[in-house]
N, C-alpha and C positions, 0 to 999 in steps of 0.2 A: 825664676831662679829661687830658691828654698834658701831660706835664714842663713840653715847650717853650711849652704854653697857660699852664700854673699860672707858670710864670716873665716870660712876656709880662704876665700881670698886673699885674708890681709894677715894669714897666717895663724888663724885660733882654732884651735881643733873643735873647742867642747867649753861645757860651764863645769864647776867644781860643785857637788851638791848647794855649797854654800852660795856661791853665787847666784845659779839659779834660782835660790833662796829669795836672796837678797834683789831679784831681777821683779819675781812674783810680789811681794809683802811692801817694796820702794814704790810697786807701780809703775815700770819702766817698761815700755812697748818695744819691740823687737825693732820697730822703725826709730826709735830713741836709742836704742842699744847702735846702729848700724849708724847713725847720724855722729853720734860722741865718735866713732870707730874712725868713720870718714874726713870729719873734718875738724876733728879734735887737734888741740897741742900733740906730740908725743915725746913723752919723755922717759928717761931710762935710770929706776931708781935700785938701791939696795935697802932693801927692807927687813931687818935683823938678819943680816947675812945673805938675804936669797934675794937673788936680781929679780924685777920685774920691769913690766913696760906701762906705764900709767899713760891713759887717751884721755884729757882734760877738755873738755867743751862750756864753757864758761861758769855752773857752780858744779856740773858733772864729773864724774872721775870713773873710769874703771878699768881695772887692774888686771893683770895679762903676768900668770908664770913665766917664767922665762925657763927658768931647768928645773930638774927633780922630778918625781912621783903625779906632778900637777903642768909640766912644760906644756906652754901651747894653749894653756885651760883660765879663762875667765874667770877667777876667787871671789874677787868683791866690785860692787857695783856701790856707787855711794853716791848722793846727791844735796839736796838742800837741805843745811841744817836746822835752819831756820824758821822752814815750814812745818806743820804740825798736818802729819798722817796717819796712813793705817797702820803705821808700827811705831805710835806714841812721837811721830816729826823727825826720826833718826834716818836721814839722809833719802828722804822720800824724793821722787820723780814729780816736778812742778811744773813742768812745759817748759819752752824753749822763749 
């Protein structure tokens, strides 16, 4: 089964330019994207008025429109702050 099948499952259609962004440059494997998805926290936040769904797997977080122009679409992928990466340590993919 293909990424885009195993992500349609739990109800995400797609990445938002930015995300995918943020997927490539943090270093996050599509098996690390699918792992936070799975067996992540979920929680359901308002984020300057627009709801989203945040999948939290221990310093992991990524974030899930809920409605509007982006519904269904993966925004931002965010990881360890603390580690120092390929985009100067700003929330890079560190392993599990």
């Amino acid at each position: 089964m293909s990424f885009e099948s195993k992500l349609a499952q739990r109800g995400i259609l797609d990445f938002t330019e930015h995300g995918a962004e943020q997927m490539a440059t943090r270093g996050f494997t599509q098996d690390a994207v699918l792992k936070i998805i799975k067996e992540g926290t979920v929680k359901e936040v308002a984020y300057k008025g627009s709801p989203q769904i945040h999948y939290l797997l221990g310093r992991y977080r990524i974030v899930v429109e809920i409605s509007g122009r982006n519904a269904g679409k993966i925004i931002s992928i965010m990881g360890d702050y603390s580690a120092k990466g390929g985009d100067g340590g700003r929330g890079i993919f560190n392993g599990f």
